[in-house]
NUFI-359750 format. One record per residue (C-alpha): residue number from 1; chain; y, z, x negated. Coordinates in nm, 3 decimals, always signed. Layout:
N
num_chaine_y_z_x
NUM_A_Y_Z_X
...
This chain:
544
num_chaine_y_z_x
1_A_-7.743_-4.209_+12.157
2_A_-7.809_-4.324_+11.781
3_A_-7.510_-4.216_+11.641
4_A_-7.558_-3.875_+11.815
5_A_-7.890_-3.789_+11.662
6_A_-7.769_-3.925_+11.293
7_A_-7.449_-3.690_+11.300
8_A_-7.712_-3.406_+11.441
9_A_-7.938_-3.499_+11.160
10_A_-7.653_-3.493_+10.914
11_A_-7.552_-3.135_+11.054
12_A_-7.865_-3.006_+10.962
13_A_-7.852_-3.130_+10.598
14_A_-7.511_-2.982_+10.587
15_A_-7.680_-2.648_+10.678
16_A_-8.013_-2.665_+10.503
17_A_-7.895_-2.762_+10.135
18_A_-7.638_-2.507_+10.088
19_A_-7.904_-2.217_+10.178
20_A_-8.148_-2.382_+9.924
21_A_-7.931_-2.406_+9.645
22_A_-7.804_-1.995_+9.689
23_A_-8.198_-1.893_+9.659
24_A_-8.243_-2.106_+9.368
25_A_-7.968_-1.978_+9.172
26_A_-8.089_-1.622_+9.280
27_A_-8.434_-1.687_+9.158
28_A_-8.280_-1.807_+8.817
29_A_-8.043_-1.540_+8.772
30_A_-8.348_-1.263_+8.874
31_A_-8.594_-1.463_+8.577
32_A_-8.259_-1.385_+8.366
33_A_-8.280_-1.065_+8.420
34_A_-8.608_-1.039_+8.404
35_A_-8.620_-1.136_+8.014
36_A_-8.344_-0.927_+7.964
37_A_-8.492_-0.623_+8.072
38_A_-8.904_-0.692_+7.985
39_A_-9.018_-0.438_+7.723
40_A_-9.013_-0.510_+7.380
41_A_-9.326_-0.388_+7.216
42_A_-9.231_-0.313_+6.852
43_A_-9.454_-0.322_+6.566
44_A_-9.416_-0.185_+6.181
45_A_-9.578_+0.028_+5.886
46_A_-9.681_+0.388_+6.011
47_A_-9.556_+0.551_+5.673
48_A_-9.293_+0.341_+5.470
49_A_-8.997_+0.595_+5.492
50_A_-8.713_+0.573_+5.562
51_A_-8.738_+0.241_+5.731
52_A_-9.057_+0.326_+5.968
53_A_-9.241_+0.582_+6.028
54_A_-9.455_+0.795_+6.260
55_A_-9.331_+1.172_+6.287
56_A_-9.523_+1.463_+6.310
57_A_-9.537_+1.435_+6.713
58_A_-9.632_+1.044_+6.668
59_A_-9.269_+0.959_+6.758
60_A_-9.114_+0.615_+6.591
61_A_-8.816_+0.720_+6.298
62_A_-8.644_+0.593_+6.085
63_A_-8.351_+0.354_+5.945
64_A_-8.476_+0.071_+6.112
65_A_-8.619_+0.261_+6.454
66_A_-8.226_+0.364_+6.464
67_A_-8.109_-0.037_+6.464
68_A_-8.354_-0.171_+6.682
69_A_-8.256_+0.106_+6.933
70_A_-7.901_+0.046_+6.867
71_A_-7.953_-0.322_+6.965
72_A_-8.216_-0.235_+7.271
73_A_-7.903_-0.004_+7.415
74_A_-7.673_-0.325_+7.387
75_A_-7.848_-0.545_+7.570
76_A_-8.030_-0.320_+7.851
77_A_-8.398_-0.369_+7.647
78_A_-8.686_-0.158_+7.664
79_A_-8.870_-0.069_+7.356
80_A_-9.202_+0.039_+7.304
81_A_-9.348_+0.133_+6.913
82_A_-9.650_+0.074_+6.764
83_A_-9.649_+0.120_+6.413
84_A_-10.012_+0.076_+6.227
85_A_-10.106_+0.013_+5.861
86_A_-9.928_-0.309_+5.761
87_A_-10.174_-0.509_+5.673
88_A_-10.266_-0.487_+6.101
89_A_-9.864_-0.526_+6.193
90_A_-9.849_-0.835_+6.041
91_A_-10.144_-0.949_+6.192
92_A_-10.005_-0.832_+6.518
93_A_-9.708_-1.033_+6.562
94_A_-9.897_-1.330_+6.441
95_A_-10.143_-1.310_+6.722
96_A_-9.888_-1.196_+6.958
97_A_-9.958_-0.826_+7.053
98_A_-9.629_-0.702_+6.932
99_A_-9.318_-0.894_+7.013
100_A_-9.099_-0.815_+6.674
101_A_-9.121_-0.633_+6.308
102_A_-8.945_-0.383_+6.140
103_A_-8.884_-0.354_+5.773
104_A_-9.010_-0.718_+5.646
105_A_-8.896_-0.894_+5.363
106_A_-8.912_-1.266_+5.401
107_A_-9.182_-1.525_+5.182
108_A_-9.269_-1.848_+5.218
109_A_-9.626_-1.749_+5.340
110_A_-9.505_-1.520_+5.625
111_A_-9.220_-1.862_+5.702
112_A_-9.510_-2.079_+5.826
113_A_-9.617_-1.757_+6.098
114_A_-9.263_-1.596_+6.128
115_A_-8.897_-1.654_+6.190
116_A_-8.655_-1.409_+6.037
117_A_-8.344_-1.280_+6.108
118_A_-8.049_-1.220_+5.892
119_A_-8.116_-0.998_+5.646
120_A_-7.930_-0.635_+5.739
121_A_-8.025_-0.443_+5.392
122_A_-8.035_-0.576_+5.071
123_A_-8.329_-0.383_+4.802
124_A_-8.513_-0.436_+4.452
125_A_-8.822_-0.376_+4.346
126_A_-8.883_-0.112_+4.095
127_A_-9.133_-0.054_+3.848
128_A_-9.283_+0.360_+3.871
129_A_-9.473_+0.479_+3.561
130_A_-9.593_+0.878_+3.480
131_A_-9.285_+0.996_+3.282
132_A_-9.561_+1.012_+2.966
133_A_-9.625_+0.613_+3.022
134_A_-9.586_+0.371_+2.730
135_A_-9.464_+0.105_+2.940
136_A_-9.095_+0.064_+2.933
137_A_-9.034_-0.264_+3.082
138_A_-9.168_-0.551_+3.250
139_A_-9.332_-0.713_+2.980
140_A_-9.520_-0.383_+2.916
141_A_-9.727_-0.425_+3.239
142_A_-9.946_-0.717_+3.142
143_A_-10.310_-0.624_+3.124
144_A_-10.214_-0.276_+3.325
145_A_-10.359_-0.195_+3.677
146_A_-10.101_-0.176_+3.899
147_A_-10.090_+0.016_+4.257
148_A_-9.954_-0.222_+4.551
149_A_-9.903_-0.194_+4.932
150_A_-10.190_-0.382_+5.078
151_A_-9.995_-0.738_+5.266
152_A_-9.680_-0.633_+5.026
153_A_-9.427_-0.939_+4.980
154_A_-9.438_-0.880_+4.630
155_A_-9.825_-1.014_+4.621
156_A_-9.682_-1.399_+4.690
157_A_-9.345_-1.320_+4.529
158_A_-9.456_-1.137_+4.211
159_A_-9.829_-1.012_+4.152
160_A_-9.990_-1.317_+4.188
161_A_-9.707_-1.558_+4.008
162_A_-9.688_-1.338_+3.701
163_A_-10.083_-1.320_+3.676
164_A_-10.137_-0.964_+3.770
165_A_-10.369_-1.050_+4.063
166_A_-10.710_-0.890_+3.924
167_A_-10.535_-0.593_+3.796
168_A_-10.402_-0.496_+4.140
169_A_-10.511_-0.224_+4.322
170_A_-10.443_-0.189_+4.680
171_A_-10.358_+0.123_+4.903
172_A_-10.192_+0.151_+5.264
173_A_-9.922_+0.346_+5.237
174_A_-9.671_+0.477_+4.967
175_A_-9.718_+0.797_+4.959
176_A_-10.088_+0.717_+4.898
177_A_-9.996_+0.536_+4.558
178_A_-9.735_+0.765_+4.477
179_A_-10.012_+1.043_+4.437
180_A_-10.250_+0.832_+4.325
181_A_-10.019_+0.759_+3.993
182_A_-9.904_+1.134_+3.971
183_A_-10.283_+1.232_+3.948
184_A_-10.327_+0.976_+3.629
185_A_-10.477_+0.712_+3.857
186_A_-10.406_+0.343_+3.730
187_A_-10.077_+0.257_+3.535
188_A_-9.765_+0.171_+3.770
189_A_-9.660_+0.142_+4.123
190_A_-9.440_-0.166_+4.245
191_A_-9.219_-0.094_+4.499
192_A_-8.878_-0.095_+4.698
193_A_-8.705_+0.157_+4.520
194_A_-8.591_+0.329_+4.789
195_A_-8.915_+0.347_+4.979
196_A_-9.084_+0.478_+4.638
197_A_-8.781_+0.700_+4.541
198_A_-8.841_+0.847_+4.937
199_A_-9.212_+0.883_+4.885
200_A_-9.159_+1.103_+4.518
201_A_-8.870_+1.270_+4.716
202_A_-9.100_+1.378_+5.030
203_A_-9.439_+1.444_+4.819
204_A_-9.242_+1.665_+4.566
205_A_-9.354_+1.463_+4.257
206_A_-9.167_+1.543_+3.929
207_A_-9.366_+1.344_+3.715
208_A_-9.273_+1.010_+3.750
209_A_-8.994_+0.791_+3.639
210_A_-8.828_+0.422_+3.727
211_A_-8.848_+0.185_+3.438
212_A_-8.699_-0.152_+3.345
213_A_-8.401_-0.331_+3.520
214_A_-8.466_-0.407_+3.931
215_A_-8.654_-0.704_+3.963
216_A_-8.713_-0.899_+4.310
217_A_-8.385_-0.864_+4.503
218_A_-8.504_-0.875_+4.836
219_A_-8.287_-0.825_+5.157
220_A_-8.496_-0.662_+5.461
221_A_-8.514_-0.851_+5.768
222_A_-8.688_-0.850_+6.107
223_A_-8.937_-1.080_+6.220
224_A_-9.047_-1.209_+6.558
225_A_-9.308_-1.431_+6.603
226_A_-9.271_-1.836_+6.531
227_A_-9.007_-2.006_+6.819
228_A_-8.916_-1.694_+6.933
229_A_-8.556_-1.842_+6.935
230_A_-8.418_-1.620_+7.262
231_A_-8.562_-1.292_+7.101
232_A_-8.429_-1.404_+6.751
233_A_-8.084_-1.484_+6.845
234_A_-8.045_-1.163_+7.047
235_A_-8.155_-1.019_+6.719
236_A_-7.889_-1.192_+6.522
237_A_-7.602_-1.116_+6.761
238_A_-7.683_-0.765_+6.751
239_A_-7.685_-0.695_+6.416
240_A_-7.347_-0.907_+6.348
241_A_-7.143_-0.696_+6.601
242_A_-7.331_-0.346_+6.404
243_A_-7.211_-0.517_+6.068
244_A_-6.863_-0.592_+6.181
245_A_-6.812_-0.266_+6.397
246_A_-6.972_-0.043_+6.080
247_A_-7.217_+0.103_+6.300
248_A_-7.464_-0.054_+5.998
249_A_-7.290_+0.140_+5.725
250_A_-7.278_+0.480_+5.948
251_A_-7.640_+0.448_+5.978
252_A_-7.705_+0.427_+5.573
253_A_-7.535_+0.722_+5.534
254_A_-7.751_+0.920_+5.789
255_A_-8.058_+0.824_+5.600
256_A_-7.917_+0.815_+5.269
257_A_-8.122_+0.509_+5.137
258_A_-8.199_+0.568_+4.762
259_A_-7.964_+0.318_+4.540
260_A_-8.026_+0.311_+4.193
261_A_-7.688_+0.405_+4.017
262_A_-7.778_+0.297_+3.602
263_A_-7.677_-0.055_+3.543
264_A_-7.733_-0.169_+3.185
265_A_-7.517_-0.457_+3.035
266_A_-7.859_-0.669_+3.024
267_A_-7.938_-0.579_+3.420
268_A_-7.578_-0.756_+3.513
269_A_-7.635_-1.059_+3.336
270_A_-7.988_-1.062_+3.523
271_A_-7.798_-0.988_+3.851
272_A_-7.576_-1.250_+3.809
273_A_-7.871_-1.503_+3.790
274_A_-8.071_-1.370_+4.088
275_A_-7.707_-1.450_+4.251
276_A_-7.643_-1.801_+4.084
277_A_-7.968_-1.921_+4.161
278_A_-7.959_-1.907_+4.556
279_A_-7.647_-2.021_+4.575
280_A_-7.756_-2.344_+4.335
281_A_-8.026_-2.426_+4.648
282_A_-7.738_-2.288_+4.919
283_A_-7.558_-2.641_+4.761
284_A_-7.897_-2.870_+4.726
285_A_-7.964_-2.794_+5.078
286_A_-7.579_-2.877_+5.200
287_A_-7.612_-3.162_+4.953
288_A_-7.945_-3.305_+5.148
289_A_-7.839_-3.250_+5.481
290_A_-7.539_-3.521_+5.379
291_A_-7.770_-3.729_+5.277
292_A_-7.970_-3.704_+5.615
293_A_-7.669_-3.647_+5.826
294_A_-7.548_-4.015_+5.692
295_A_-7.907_-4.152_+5.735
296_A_-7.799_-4.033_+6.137
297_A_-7.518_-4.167_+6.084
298_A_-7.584_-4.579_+6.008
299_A_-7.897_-4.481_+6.319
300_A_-7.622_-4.437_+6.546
301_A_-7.362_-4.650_+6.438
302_A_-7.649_-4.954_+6.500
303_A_-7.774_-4.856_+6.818
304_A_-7.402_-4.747_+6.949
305_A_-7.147_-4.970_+6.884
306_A_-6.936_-4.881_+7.146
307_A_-6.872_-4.474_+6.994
308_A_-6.793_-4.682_+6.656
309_A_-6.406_-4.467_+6.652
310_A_-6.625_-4.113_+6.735
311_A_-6.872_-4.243_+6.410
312_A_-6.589_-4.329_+6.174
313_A_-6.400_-3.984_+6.248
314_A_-6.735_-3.754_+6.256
315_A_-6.807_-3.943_+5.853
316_A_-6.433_-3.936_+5.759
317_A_-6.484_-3.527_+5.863
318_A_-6.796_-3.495_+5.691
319_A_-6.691_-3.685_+5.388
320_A_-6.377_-3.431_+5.358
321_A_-6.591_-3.140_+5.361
322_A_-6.865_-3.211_+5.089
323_A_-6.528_-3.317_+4.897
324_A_-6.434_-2.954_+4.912
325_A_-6.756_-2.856_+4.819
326_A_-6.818_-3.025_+4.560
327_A_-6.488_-2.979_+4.416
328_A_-6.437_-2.594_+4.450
329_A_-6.803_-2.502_+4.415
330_A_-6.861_-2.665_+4.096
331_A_-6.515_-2.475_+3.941
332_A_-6.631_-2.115_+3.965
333_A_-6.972_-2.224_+3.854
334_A_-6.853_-2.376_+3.566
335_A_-6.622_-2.097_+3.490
336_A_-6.947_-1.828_+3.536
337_A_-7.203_-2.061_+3.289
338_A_-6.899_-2.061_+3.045
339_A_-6.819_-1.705_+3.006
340_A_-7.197_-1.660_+3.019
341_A_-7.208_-1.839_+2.740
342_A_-6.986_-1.659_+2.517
343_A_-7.153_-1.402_+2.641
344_A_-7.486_-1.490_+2.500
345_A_-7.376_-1.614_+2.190
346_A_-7.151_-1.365_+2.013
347_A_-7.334_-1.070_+2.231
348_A_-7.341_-0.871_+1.930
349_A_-6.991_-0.914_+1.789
350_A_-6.852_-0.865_+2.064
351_A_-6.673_-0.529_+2.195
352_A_-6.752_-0.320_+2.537
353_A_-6.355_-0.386_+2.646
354_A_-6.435_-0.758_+2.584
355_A_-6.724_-0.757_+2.793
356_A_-6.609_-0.600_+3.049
357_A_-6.361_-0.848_+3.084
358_A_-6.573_-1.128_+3.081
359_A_-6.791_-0.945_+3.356
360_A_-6.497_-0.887_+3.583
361_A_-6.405_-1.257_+3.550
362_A_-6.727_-1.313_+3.656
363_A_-6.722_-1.112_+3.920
364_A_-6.403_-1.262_+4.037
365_A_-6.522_-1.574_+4.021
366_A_-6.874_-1.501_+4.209
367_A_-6.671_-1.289_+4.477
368_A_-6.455_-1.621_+4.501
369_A_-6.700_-1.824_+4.577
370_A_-6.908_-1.661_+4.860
371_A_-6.546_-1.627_+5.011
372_A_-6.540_-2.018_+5.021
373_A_-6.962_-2.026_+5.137
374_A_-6.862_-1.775_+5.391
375_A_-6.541_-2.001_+5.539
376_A_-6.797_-2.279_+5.460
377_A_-7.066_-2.200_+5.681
378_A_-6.812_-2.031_+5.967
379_A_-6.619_-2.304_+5.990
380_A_-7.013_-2.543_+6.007
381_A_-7.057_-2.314_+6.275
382_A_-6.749_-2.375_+6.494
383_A_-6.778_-2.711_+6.444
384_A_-7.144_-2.747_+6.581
385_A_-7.091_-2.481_+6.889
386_A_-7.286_-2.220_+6.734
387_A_-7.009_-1.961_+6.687
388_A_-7.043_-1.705_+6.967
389_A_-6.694_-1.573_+7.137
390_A_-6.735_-1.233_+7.254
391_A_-6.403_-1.118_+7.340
392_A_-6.419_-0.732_+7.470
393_A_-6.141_-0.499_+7.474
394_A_-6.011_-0.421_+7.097
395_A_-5.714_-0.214_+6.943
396_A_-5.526_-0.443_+6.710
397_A_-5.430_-0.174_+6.503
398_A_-5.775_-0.038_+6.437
399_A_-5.892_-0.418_+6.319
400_A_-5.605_-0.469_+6.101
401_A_-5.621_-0.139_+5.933
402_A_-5.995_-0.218_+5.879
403_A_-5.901_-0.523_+5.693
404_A_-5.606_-0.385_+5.482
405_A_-5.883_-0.140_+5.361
406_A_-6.138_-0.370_+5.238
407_A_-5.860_-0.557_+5.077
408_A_-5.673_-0.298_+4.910
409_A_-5.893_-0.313_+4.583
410_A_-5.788_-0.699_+4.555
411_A_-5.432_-0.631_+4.583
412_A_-5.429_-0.297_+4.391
413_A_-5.583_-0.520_+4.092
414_A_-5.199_-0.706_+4.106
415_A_-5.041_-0.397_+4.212
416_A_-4.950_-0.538_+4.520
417_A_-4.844_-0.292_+4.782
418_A_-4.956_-0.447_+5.187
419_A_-4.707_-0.296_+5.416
420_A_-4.802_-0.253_+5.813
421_A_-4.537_-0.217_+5.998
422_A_-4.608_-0.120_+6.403
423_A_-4.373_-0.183_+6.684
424_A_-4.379_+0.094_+6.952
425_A_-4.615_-0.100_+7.189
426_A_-4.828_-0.251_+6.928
427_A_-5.112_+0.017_+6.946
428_A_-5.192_-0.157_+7.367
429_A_-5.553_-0.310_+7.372
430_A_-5.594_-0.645_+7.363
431_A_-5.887_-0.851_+7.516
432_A_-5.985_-1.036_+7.180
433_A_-6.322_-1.106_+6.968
434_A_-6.263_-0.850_+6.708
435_A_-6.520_-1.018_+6.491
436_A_-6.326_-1.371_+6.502
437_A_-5.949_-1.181_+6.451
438_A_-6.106_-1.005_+6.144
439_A_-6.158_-1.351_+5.978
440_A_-5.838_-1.470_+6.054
441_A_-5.687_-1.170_+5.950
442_A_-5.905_-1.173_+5.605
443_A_-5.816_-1.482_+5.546
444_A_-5.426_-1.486_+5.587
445_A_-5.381_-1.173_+5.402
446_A_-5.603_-1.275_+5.132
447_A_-5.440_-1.587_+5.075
448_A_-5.131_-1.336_+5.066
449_A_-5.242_-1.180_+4.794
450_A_-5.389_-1.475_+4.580
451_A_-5.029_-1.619_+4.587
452_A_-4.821_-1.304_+4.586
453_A_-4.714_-1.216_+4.188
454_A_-4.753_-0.911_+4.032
455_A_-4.600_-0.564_+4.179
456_A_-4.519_-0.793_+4.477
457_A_-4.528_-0.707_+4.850
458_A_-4.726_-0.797_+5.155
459_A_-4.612_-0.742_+5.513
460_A_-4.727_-0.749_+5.819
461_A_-4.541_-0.677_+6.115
462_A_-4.696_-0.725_+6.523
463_A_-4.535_-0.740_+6.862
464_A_-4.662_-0.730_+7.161
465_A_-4.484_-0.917_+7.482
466_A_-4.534_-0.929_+7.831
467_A_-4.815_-1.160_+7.761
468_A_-4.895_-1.248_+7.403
469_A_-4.953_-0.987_+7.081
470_A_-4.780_-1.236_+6.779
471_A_-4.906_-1.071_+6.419
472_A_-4.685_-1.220_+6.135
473_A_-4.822_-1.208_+5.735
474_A_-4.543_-1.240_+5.491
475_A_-4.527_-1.260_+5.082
476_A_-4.244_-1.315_+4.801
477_A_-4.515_-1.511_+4.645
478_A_-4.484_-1.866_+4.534
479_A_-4.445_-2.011_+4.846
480_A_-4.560_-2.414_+4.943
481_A_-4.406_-2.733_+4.875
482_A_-4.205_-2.871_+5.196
483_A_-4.408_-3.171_+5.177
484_A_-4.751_-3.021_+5.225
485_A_-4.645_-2.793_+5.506
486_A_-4.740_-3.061_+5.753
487_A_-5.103_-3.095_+5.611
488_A_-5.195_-2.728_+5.594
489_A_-5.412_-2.673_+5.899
490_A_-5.567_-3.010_+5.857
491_A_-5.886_-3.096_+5.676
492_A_-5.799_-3.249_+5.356
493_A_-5.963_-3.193_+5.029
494_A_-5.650_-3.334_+4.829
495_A_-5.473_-3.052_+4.960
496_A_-5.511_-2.700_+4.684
497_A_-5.325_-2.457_+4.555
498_A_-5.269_-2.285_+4.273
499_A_-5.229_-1.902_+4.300
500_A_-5.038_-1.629_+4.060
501_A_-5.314_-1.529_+3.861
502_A_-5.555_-1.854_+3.816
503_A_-5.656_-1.826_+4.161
504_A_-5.705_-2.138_+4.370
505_A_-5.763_-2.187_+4.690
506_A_-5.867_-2.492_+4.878
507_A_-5.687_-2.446_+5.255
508_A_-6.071_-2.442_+5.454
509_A_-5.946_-2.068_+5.566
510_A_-5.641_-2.192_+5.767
511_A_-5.819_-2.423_+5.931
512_A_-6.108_-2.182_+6.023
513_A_-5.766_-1.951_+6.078
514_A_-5.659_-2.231_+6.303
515_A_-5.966_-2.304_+6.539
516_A_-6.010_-1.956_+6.563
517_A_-5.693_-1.853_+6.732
518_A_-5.711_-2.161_+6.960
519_A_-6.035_-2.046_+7.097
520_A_-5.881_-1.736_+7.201
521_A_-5.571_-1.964_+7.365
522_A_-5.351_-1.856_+7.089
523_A_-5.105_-2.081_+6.810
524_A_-5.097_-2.035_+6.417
525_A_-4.764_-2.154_+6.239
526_A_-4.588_-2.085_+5.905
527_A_-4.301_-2.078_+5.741
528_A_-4.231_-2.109_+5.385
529_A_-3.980_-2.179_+5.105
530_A_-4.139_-2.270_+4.776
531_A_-4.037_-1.992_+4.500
532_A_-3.936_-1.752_+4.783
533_A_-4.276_-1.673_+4.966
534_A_-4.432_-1.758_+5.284
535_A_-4.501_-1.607_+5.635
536_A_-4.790_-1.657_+5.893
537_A_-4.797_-1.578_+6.251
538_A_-5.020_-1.609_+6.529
539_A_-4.994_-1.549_+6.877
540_A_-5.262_-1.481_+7.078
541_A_-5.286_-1.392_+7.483
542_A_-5.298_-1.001_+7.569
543_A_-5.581_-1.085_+7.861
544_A_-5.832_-1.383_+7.889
């Protein structure tokens, strides 16, 4: 009779748990959906065209309206505006009536309230003056009142650090100070350019002018309120896929943001420091999170003894990396400081052909090395789990097209033609991340190019089986030493090589290359025969 009631007993378990578990996982996947679809309430400056704005019916426009609704259709959200004097929108994210901001530029005041996204437009201040104004540079505005957009960044960022705090004069919207200056009010507006170029453009002023190089390169952002992390990352995500799907570059045309086109020799050299500098404190900060990553390190290696092997590999991996950056960051920033330099010094002697030869080794050099801080922080990415996968449905000849354009300038520096050439049932759709096969496809047919001589050629051939696309990259470059084959998808900062042209590269690409293509299932090899050139392929699965 015992044993009767326990196996009825254990029946009813059987029976109970399974119908508990199915509503909890119902209730979880409804609160899912339930933050995916909750309204997003907006917030932004009523009158700062063409980012935001308030139409003549009231309705929300602009540059940014257009990319928050282009993210709100990708992920099912439902938006609602309310754009006020900015001096209130900031106020209203920080006390939480408004969810997100358009149109921000980051500061380390708004950083203890905020978190930011990445930026998704890059601007510069401007200096405006009456076309009659004696100022004609920056130095010139010292002592002068200047008009400024009440809870502006460039209060913290400029006004108050250059001493032009009690000169300041405050209004709440562009177009207000725009007027104010036309009429002979005060002495100079500062301003995005393109926000005060939009508000001369729309008011029909012809009496005012831009003066000075750009000053304050500042990238616009959004802004959600501090730990916001879910709303953030959606944020992030959406404007990567716009950026790498050129939705983002479709949408500056429509609203034809106001660039300034006159570059003096003296604005480059200026340009080129606003660039050196961040990526000096990009390196301090990789530099100190070493230092605190091998703090971790000894923690761990103390309290665990038994994960020794996992320690020794995860500091033999980290040690290889900061040997690659500080090997290959420190030659392109020598190389800029030194033609800087001569620069600086024989400025006057020397000719405009000379110059602009140093500047386009400068250039080079610059572009260089945000290639390498771009593999850099990808590959820091993959390696912590933070690199989404979002494999959709792609056409391989639409992505590699994409990336023979964008490369094209590079080789047509070498004259180096890039050949594609398409079997008949290459043009099928693949089920692939078209953001991650970009990079991989960047990368191999840069490296093409970087080791491919003069008037040389570039090929790439793809063919598509019953169950894997293979894309092969091959050169008549310079090809790689038989005895460093083995090593090239491994990380090893003794590994680099030399290019045609006094290019270098360091081998961190392949082996972003490599994890890349094994996340989507796929293989990387390569074959090569030093003096003769090298070829690339990867295979990748047609379905997931």
């Amino acid at each position: 009779m015992e044993k009767e009631i326990k196996y009825r007993f254990f029946l009813l378990l059987m029976l109970v748990i399974p119908f508990a578990l199915t509503n909890k996982l119902q209730a979880m996947s409804a609160d899912s959906v339930k933050f995916e679809r909750r309204k997003i309430i907006v917030g932004g400056d009523f009158d700062y065209k063409p980012h935001t704005f308030l139409d003549s019916n009231g309705e929300a426009r602009g540059y940014d309206v257009d990319i928050i609704m282009a993210i709100a259709k990708q992920n099912n959200l439902d938006l609602e505006f309310r754009f006020t004097p900015w001096p209130q929108a900031l106020e209203s994210l920080r006390e939480g009536e408004v969810d997100l901001l358009l149109g921000i530029f980051y500061t380390e005041q708004r950083a203890v309230f905020y978190d930011f996204t990445i930026p998704h437009t890059l601007e510069y201040y401007a200096i405006f003056v009456r076309t009659d104004s004696p100022v004609k540079a920056l130095d010139d505005i010292i002592d002068r009142r200047i008009i400024v957009l009440q809870g502006d960044a460039s209060i913290d960022n400029f006004i108050k650090p250059m001493g032009l705090f009690e000169n300041a004069f405050y209004v709440n919207s562009m177009p207000v100070a725009i007027n104010l200056l036309s009429s002979g009010k005060h002495d100079a507006v500062i301003a995005p350019y393109s926000i005060g170029m939009e508000a001369i453009r729309s008011e029909n002023i012809k009496n005012l002018k831009v003066v000075g190089p750009p000053i304050l390169p500042s990238p616009f952002r959004f802004a959600v309120k501090k730990g916001d992390a879910r709303l953030l990352s959606l944020l992030n995500d959406g404007l990567d896929k716009m950026k790498a799907s050129g939705e983002l570059n479709a949408l500056q045309e429509k609203w034809q943001l106001h660039q300034r086109r006159e570059v003096s020799f003296v604005s480059v050299l200026r340009y080129i420091g606003m660039f050196i500098l961040p990526l000096f404190l990009v390196v301090a900060l990789l530099f100190i999170w070493s230092w605190s990553l091998s703090i971790k390190v000894k923690k761990k290696t103390a309290m665990l003894v038994e994960k020794s092997a996992l320690l020794e590999e995860l500091n033999t991996t980290k040690d290889k990396f900061f040997s690659i950056i500080a090997h290959d960051l420190r030659s392109p920033f020598n190389g800029i400081l030194g033609l800087l330099d001569i620069l600086m010094e024989n400025i006057q002697q020397q000719s405009l052909e000379k110059s602009t030869d140093y500047l386009r080794s400068i250039k080079g050099s610059a572009q260089n090395t945000l290639e390498l801080l771009e593999n850099l922080l990808d590959w820091a990415k993959s390696q912590s789990g933070q690199m989404a996968f979002r494999p959709e449905t792609m056409s391989t000849q639409k992505v590699i097209m994409n990336v023979v354009e964008v490369l094209s300038s590079a080789a047509k520096i070498k004259n180096i033609s890039i050949v594609y050439h398409q079997s008949d049932t290459a043009d099928e759709d693949i089920y692939a991340d078209p953001r991650l096969i970009t990079t991989v496809l960047r990368n191999l047919i840069s490296n093409a190019i970087k080791f491919t001589p003069i008037n040389g050629q570039i090929d790439i051939h793809t063919k598509t089986g019953q169950e894997l696309l293979e894309v092969r990259i091959s050169d008549n470059g310079v090809g790689i030493n038989e005895e460093i084959l083995p090593l090239l998808f491994q990380l090893d900062a003794k590994i680099k090589t030399n290019g045609t042209e006094n290019e270098s590269g360091t081998g961190l690409g392949l082996i972003l290359c490599k994890e890349l293509v094994e996340k989507h299932g796929g293989n990387i090899w390569v074959d090569s025969q030093e003096g003769k050139g090298s070829t690339f392929t990867f295979s990748i699965p047609l379905k997931a």
